[in-house]
C-alpha positions in Angstrom: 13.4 4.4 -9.7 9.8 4.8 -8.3 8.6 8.0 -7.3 6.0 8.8 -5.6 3.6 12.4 -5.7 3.4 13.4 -1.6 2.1 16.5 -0.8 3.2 18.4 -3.7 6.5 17.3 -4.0 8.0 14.1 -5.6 9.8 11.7 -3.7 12.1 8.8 -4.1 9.9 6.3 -1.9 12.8 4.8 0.2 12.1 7.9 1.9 8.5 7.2 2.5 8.1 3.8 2.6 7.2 1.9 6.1 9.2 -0.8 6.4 6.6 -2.1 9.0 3.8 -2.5 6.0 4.8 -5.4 3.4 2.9 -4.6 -0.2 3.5 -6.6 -2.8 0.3 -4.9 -4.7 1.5 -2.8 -7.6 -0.9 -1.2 -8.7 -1.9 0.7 -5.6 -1.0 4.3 -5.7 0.7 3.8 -2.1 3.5 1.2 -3.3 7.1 1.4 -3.1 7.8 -0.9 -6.1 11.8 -0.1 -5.1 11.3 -2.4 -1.6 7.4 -3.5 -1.5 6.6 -1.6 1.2 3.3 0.6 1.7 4.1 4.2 1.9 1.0 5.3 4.5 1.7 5.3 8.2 -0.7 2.8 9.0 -3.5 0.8 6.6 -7.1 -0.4 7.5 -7.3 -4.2 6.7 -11.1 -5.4 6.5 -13.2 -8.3 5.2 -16.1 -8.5 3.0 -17.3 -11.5 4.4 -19.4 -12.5 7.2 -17.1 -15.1 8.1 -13.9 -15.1 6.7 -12.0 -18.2 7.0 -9.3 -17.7 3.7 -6.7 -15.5 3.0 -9.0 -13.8 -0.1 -11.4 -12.8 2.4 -9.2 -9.7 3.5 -8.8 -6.4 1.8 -6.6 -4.0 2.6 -9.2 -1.3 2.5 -6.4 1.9 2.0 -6.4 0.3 -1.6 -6.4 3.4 -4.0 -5.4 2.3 -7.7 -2.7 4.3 -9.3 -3.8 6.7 -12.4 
């Protein structure tokens, strides 16, 4: 099962995850391997181009890796 550290407690994170955010990126400390779904409330998705016109211009720039 994947848990999740949230404000000084663990959670399972069906209980957290926001079934409005698709993740499929494991490796960030906010995803819920259990459904791939972010755990945040909302994310900040941003480009580091001047002119993105691909799919791997975006970030999603809540990115944190896992320890």
């Amino acid at each position: 099962m994947g848990y999740i550290f949230f404000g000084g407690y663990i959670m399972n994170c069906n209980n957290t995850a926001n079934h409005s955010i698709g993740c499929t990126v494991n490796k960030c400390k906010f995803h819920c391997t259990e459904s791939n779904h972010c755990t945040l409330e909302k994310v900040l998705i941003g480009t580091h181009e001047s002119n993105p016109t691909e799919v791997q211009c975006v970030d999603c720039e809540s990115f944190v890796p896992k320890n």
